[in-house]
TORDO-395819 format. One record per residue (C-alpha): residue in one letter; x, z, y. Coordinates in steps of 0.05 Angstrom, whole numbers. Each point is the difference from the previous one (the first is absolute). Layout:
BEGIN
R   res     east       up    north
R     A        X        Z        Y
...
END
This chain:
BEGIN
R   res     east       up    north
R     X       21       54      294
R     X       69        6       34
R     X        2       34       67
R     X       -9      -44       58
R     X       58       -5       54
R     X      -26       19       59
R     X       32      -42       66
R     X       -1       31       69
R     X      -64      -46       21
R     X      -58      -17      -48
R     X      -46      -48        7
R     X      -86       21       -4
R     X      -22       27      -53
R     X      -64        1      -47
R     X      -20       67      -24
R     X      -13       -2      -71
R     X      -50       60        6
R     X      -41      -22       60
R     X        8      -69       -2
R     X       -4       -2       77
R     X       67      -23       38
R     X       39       52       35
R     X       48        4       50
R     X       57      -35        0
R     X       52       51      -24
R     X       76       16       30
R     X       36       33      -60
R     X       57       42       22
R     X       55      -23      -37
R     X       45       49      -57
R     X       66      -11       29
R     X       51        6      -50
R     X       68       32       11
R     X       35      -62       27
R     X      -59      -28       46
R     X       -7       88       32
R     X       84      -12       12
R     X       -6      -73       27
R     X      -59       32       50
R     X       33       69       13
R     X       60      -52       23
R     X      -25      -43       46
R     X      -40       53       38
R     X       69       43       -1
R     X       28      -66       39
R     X      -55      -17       44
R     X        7       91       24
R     X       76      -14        5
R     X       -6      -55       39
R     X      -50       34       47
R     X       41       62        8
R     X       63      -39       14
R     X      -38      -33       60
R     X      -22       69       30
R     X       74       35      -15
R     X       56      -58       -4
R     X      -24      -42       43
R     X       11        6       77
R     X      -49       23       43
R     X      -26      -50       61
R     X       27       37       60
R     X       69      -10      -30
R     X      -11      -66      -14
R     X      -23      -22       62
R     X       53       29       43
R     X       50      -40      -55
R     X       45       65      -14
R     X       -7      -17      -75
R     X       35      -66        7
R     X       44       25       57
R     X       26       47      -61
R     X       10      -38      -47
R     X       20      -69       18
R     X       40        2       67
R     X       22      -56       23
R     X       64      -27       -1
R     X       35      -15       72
R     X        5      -72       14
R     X      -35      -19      -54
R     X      -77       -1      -23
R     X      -55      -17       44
R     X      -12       36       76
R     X      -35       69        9
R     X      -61      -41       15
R     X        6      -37      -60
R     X       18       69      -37
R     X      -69       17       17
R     X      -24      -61      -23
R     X       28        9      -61
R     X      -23       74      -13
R     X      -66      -23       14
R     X        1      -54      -56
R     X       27       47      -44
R     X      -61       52       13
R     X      -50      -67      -18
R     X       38      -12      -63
R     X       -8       71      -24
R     X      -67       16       19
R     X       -7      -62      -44
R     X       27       22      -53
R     X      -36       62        5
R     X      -71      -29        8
R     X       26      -49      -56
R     X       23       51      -49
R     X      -72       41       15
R     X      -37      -75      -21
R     X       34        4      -60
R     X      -12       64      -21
R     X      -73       -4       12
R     X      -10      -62      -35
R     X       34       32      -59
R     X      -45       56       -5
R     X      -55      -53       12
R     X       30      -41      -64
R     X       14       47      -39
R     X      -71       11      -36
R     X        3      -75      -11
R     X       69       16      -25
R     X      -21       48      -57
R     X      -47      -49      -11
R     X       51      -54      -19
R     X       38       48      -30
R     X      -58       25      -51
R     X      -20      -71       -8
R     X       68      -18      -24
R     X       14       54      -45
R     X      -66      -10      -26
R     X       15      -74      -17
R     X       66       34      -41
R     X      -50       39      -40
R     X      -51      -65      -18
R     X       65      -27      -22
R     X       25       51      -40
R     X      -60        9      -27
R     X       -9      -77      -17
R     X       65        3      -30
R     X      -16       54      -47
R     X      -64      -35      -17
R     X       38      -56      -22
R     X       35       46      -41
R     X      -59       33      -31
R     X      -49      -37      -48
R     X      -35      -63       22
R     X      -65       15       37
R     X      -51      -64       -9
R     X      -45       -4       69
R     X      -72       -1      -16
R     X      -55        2       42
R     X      -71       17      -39
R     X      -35      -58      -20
R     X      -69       -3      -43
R     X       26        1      -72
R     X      -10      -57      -38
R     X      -35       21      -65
R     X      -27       72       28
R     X      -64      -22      -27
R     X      -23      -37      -58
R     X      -60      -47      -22
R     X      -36       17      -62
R     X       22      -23      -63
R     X      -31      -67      -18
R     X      -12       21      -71
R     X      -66       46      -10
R     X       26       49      -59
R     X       63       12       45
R     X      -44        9       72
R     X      -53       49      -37
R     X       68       49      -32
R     X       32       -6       73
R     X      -66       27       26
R     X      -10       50      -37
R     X       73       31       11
R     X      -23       -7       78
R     X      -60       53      -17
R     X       51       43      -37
R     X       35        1       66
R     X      -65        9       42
R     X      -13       63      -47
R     X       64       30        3
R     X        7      -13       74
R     X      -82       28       20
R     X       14       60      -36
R     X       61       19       35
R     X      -31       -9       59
R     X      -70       39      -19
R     X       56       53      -31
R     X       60        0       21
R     X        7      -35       73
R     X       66       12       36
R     X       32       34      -59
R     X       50      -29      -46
R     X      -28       -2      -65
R     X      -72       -4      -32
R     X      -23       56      -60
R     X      -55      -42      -26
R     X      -33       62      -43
R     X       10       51       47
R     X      -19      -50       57
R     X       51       36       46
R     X       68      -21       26
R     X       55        1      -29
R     X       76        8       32
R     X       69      -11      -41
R     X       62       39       31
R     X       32      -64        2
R     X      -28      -24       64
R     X        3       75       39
R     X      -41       12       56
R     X      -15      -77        6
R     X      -67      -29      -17
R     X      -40      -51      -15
R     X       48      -38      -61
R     X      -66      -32      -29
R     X      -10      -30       63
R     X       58      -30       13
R     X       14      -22      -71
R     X      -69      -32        4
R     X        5      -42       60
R     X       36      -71      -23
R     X      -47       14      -70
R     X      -64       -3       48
R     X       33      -48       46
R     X       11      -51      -54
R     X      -61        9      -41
R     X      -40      -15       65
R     X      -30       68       10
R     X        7       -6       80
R     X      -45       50       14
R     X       35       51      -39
R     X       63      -21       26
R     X      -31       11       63
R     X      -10       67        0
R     X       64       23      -35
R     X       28      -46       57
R     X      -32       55       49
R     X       26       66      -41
R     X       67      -27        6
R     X        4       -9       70
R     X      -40       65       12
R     X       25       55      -50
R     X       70      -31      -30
R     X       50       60       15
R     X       66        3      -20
R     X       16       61       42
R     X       -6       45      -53
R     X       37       60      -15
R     X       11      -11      -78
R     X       48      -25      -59
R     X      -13      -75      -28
R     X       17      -42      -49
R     X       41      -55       37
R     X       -8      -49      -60
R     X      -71       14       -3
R     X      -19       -6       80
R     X       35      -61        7
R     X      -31      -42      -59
R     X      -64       25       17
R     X       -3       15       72
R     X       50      -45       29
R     X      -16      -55      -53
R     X      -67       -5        8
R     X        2       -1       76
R     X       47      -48        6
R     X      -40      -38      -53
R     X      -64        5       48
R     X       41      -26       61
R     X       22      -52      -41
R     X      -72      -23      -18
R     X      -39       15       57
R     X       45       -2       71
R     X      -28       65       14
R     X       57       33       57
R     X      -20       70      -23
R     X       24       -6      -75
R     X       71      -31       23
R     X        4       65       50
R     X      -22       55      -50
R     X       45      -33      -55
R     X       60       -1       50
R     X       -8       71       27
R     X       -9       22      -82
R     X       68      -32      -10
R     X       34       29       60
R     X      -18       64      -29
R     X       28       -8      -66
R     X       70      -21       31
R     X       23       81       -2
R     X        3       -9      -82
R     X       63      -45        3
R     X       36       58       30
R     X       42       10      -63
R     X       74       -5       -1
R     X       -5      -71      -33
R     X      -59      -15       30
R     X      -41       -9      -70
R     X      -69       43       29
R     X      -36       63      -19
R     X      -61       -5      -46
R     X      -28       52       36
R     X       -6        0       77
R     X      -35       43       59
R     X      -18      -50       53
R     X      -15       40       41
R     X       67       41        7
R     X       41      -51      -38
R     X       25       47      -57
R     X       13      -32      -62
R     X       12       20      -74
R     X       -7      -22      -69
R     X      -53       24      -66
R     X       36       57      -17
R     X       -3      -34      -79
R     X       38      -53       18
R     X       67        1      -21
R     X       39       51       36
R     X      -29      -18       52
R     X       -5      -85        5
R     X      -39      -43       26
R     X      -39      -52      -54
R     X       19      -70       -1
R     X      -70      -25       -2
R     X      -28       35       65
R     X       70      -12       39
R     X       -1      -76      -25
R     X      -69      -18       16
R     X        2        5       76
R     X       25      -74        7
R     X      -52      -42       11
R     X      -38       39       50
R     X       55       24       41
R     X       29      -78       10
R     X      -72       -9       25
R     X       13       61       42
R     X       52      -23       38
R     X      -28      -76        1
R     X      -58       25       29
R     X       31       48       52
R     X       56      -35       22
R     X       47       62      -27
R     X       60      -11      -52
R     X        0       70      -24
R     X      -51      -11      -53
R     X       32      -53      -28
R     X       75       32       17
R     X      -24       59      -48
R     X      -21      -45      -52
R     X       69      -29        1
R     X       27       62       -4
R     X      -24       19      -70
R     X       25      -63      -25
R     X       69       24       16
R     X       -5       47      -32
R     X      -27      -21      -60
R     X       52      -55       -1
R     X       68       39        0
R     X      -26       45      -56
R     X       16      -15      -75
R     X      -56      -11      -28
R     X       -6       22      -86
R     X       -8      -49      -44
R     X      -22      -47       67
R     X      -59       49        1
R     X      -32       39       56
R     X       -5       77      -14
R     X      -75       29       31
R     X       35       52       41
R     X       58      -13       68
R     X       24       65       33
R     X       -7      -16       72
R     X       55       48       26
R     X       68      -28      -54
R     X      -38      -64       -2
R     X       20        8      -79
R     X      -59      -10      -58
R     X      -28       59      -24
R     X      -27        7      -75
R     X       -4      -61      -37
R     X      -63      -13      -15
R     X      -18      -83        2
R     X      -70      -19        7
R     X      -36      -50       19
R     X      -67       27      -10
R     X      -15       77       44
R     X       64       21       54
R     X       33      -83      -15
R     X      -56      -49        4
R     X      -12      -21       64
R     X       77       -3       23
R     X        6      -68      -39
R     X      -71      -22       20
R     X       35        1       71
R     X       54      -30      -10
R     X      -34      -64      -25
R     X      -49       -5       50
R     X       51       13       57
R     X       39      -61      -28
R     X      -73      -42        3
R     X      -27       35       69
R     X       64      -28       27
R     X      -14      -76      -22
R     X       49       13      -46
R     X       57        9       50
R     X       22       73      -18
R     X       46      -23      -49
R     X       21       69      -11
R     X      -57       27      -17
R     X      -13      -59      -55
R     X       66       17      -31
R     X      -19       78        0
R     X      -68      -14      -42
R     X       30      -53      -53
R     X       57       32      -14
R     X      -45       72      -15
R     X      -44      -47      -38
R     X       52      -19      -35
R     X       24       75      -17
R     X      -74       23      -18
R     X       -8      -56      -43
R     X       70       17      -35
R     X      -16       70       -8
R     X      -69       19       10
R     X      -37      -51      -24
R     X      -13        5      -70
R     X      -56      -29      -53
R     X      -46       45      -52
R     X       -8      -16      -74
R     X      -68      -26       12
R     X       40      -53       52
R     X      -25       36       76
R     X       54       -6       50
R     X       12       64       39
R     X       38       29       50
R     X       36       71      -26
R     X       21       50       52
R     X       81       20       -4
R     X       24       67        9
R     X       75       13      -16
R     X       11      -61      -46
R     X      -57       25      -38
R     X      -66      -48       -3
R     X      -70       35       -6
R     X      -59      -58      -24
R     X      -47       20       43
R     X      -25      -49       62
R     X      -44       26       49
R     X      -68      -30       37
R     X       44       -7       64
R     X       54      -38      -34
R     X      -59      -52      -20
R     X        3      -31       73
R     X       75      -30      -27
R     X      -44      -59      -38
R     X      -21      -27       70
R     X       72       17       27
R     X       34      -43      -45
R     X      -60      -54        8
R     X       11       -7       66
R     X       82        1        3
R     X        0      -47      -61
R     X        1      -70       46
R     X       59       29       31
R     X       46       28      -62
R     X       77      -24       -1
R     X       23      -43      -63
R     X      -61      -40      -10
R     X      -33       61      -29
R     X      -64      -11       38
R     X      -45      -11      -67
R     X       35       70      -30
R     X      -31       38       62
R     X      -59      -31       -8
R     X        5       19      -83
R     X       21       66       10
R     X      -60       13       54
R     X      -50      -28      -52
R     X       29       38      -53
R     X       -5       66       53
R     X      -68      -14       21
R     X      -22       -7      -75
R     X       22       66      -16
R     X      -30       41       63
R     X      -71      -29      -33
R     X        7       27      -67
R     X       13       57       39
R     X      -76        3       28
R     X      -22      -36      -69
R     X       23       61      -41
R     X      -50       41       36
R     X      -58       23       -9
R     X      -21      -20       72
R     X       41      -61        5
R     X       41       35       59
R     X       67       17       -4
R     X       43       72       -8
R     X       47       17       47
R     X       53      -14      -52
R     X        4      -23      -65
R     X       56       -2      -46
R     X       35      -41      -64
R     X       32       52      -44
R     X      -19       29      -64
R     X      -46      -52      -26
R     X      -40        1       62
R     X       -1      -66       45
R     X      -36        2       68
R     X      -43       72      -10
R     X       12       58       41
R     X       23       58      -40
R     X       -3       61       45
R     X      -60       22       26
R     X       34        8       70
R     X        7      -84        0
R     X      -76      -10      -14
R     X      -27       -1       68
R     X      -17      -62       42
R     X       -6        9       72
R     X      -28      -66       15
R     X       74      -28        0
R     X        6      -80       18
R     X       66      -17      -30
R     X      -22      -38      -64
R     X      -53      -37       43
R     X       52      -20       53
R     X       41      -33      -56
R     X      -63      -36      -16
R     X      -15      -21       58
R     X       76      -27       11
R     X       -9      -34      -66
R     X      -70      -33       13
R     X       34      -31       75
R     X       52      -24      -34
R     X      -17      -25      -66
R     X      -76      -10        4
R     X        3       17      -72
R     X      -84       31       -3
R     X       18       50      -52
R     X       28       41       61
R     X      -71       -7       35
R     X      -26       29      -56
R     X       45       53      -10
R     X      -18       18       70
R     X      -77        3      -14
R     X       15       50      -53
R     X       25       37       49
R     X      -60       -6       45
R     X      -48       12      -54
R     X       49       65      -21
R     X        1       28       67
R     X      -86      -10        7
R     X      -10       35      -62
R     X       51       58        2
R     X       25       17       72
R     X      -62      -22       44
R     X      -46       61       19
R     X      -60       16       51
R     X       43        5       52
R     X       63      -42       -7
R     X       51      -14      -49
R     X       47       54      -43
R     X       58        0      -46
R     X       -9       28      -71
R     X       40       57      -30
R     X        4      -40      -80
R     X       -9      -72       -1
R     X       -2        9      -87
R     X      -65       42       14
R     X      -67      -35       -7
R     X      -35       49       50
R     X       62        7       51
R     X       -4       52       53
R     X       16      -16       70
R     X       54       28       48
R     X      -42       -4       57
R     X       38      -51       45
R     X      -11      -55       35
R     X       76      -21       19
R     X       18      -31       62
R     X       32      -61      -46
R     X      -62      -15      -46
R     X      -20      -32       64
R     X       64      -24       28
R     X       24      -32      -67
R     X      -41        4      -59
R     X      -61      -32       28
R     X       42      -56       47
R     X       40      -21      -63
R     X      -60      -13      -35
R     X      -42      -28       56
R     X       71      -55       10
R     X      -10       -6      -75
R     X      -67      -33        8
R     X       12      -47       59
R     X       32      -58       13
R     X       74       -2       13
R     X       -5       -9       76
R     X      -22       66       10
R     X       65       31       20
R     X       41      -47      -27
R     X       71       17      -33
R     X       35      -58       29
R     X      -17       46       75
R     X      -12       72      -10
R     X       37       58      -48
R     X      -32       63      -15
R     X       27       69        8
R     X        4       48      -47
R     X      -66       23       13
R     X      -39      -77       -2
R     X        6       -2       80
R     X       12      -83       19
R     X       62      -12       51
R     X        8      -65       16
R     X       70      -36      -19
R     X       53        0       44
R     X       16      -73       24
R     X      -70      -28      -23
R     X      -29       16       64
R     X       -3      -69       30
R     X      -46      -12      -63
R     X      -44       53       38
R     X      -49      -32       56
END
């Protein structure tokens, strides 16, 4: 919150603590230098003009017996007015004085009687020049839509009318219900679930701060009608959410998660205390923009406001996915707080990334935040890229499509990945290849899956009439992210997979085996399903379910697998935060009808949290 300007006189108050009214309060005021000199003045007048009655003025005696006057103005002979009349005179000169006198004494105590009221004008009007200035920097600044929390429309869904569709959606509501009881039986309060060792589990990513399950979880309960649950992670939140912890975090990772998902909750509940936490959160990130360009740290200490970068990064750079996926929630930020910075800072980075040549039209992974020059170039749109394009679409849609800039940002780097990374095996899968130096390596990653749904979703928009191509080359995307888990011997997918040396779609290294209960290739399906209603992508999804059940699901929760070729996989022994956030959501919106957070009024973050679109707010009642 900004610091209140305190005027000379308040008004009652309400304590905030008590709750009983106090006194009414008289605030001394901070003079400033001018108002001390304008005080210091007058009183300097008021003692002058005291003193120079006592010393300068004469006394009574004289004046009575008229030797002043006889001094000074003697009359002239034969002319003027007789002695008598000279007395007459002196005397109305005395009355005039000791006017002026007792006239001069008014005024001076009705300054010092004015002059609080005075200051008061004074501090009112220079506070009117700062509302203006500050108005006129707003206008300046990005737009800042006015909303006022409404119930959402589509927070909530019916059950599907079909009975095949309403029993699958069910049963991904009891995977939920497991995931989530264990936590809680396990794990409650901390940030992340080992299922095996039925203990908690923390990642250095979030520092000090816990509770990421929680808050990953809540729009996930929220929207799959688990109120009770919802409840009670309502009540941890409000009790035991600290961000006043001494400890390094991820800044990409915190705000897609914790600031996300809070928001999110606002969004879909109206509950004050998730708006509050999520503001405060973002307040405290703000130290991470202290670069020389302003592109942030990956790394920040909230609690002294230090910042740095992974010390792998690129002599030192930050990573163009975690500095690029701040967007959407920080333009909530700001609209929900009534402060441009958020959304100043987001502006920023675009700046930036605008007066920079860019190679081959492409967007190198790493940004040195102190020359503001690229660092190695390294291209990906899988791990370190992904989510930097993912933003820039959905910034252009959270908009209503009024952020022109941002539109022109993603189609044009579509436009360059397709050109140069996008390439097709002998077997005919379309894949994206990561670029380093001019050099391609064929290998496409389980986090560069989420691309089918990215180009799904931009297609309607694409320049040139080349709406059906999007749509073509998200098919063709989606289609190969499924051989991916086909190829398998538990129908999940590796973390990567590659096309080179007669090998299409098959992890190679034993280092790219793992599945960590990723969502990416179910996200695309789910994109796919909304907007083609094309079942195969329904199914695709129920492998996925039926995968996950037979594989990953344990006593106590949910884990990832270390070798997804292995017909007896071993587990990891974690529950991640966004199994439950993501994975489980997607597939629950997979099985519903379309209504339930609908595209044409909500975008997801990075991490499946729903924001509602910008300028589709009066479509909210």
């Amino acid at each position: 919150m900004p610091p209140t300007t305190l005027l000379p006189f308040t008004t009652p108050s309400t304590s905030r603590k008590s709750g009983t009214n106090s006194s009414v309060l008289i605030n001394r005021p901070a003079f400033r230098l001018t108002e001390k000199f304008l005080l210091l003045l007058v009183f300097s007048g008021f003692i002058t003009l005291c003193f120079g009655a006592i010393f300068f003025l004469p006394d009574s005696s004289k004046l009575l017996s008229g030797v002043f006057f006889h001094s000074q103005h003697t009359p002239v002979a034969g002319s003027g007015p007789k002695q008598d009349g000279g007395r007459e005179l002196e005397g109305d000169k005395l009355s005039k004085i000791r006017e002026d006198h007792e006239k001069a004494l008014r005024e001076a105590k009705d300054t010092l009687q004015k002059l609080p009221e005075q200051i008061k004008q004074d501090i009112r009007e220079e506070k009117q020049k700062v509302v203006q200035n500050s108005a006129s920097k707003k206008e300046a600044a990005p737009r800042l839509p006015n909303v006022v929390f409404r119930k959402p429309v589509g927070a909530t869904g019916r059950e599907p009318s079909d009975p095949k569709t309403r029993e699958r959606q069910a049963k991904i509501k009891e995977m939920m219900k497991h995931a989530w009881e264990n936590y809680k039986h396990h794990a409650w309060g901390s940030n992340e679930l080992k299922p095996l060792s039925k203990q908690q589990h923390s990642s250095s990513l979030f520092g000090n701060i816990q509770g990421a399950t929680i808050v990953d979880a809540l729009d996930t309960l929220y929207i799959m009608g688990m109120h009770d649950e919802f409840k009670e992670a309502k009540e941890w939140v409000e009790k035991n959410l600290d961000f006043n912890v001494h400890a390094e975090v991820s800044v990409f990772e915190v705000n897609i998660r914790f600031v996300g998902g809070l928001l999110s909750a606002y969004y879909l509940s109206g509950e004050e205390i998730f708006r509050t936490k999520a503001v405060d959160l973002g307040e405290k990130l703000l130290p991470a923009f202290n670069t020389p360009t302003g592109i942030p740290w990956a790394l920040l200490n909230i609690k002294s406001g230090i910042g740095r970068n992974w010390p792998w990064a690129s002599g030192g750079s930050s990573i163009l996915a975690e500095f690029g996926t701040l967007h959407l929630e920080f333009m909530h930020l700001s609209q929900l707080s009534g402060k441009p910075v958020f959304a100043e800072k987001m502006m920023n980075i675009r700046k930036v990334l605008n007066r920079l040549d860019k190679p081959q039209g492409l967007y190198p992974n790493y940004l040195n935040p102190n020359s503001g020059q690229w660092g190695q170039h390294h291209v990906s749109v899988g791990g370190l890229g992904d989510s930097f394009y993912e933003y820039l679409l959905k910034a252009w849609l959270m908009s209503d499509k009024t952020d022109e800039e941002a539109r022109k940002m993603y189609y044009d780097a579509v436009q360059a990945i397709e050109t140069h990374l996008i390439r097709k095996s002998n077997g005919g899968f379309k894949y994206i290849a990561e670029w380093k130096g001019g050099l391609l390596e064929h290998k496409m990653g389980h986090l560069t899956c989420f691309a089918g749904g990215m180009f799904a979703l931009g297609a309607d928009g694409a320049p040139d009439d080349k709406s059906g191509h999007h749509m073509e080359l998200a098919a063709e995307i989606a289609r190969t992210c499924h051989e991916s888990y086909d190829r398998t011997a538990t129908k999940l997918g590796p973390e990567a997979f590659r096309f080179d040396g007669g090998v299409e779609a098959i992890a190679t290294r034993q280092n790219e085996k793992y599945y960590i209960l990723r969502p990416e290739v179910i996200e695309t399906h789910m994109y796919m399903w909304r907007l083609t209603h094309d079942p195969k992508y329904r199914e695709w999804g129920w492998e996925a379910v039926q995968a996950l059940e037979k594989n990953c699901r344990v006593a106590a929760g949910y884990s990832g697998i270390r070798d997804v070729y292995s017909s007896q996989p071993t587990h990891d022994d974690v529950q991640q935060s966004f199994f439950l956030a993501e994975t489980l959501k997607y597939l629950y919106l997979m099985f519903s009808d379309d209504d339930l957070l609908s595209l044409d009024h909500w975008i997801f973050n990075s991490e499946a949290h729903p924001l509602p679109i910008i300028g589709k707010n009066d479509q909210i009642q």
